[in-house]
N, C-alpha and C positions, 0 to 999 in steps of 0.2 A: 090953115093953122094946124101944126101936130103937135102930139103930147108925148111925152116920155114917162117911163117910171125911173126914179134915180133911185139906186140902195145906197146906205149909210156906212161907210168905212169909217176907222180910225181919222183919216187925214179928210173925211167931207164926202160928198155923196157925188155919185156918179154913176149913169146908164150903163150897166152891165147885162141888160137884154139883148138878145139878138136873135134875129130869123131864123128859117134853116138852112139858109147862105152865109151865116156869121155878119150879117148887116146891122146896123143898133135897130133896135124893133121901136118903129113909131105908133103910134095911133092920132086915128082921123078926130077924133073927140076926147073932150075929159071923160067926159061917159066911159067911153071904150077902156079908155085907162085904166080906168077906177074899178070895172068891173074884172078885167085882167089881173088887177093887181089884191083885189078881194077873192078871185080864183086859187090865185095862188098862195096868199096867208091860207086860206081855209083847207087846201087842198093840203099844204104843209103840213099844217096844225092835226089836221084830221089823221096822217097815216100814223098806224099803227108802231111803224120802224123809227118814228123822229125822235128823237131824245129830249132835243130842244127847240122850243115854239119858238118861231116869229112874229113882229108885231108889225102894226101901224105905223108907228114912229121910225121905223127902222128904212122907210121907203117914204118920197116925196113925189109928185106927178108936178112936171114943170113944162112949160110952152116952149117948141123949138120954133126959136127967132128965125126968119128965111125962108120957113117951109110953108 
């Protein structure tokens, strides 16, 4: 079983992650997910240069069917 993280558009959410081959980025666990995607709110939030924070709500972690 793998996980994605979706972000939130306009028109609904969708995996806009990807490797450094432009692949959609999966993870082995929700664990893994979850802590990727706490990486990167925090990691957002934290610099210096952002203007505007990101939140929780704005990203879902959902189960790829198949894998």
């Amino acid at each position: 079983m793998k996980y994605e993280v979706q972000t939130k558009f306009v028109y609904g959410f969708e995996n806009c992650w990807t490797d450094e081959n432009e692949k959609p980025l999966l993870f082995s666990t929700r664990k893994e997910a979850e802590q990727e995607l706490k990486d990167h709110i925090e990691g957002w939030n934290d610099d210096p240069n952002t203007e505007d924070e990101i939140f929780y709500e704005d990203f879902k972690i959902v189960e790829v069917k198949g894998d």
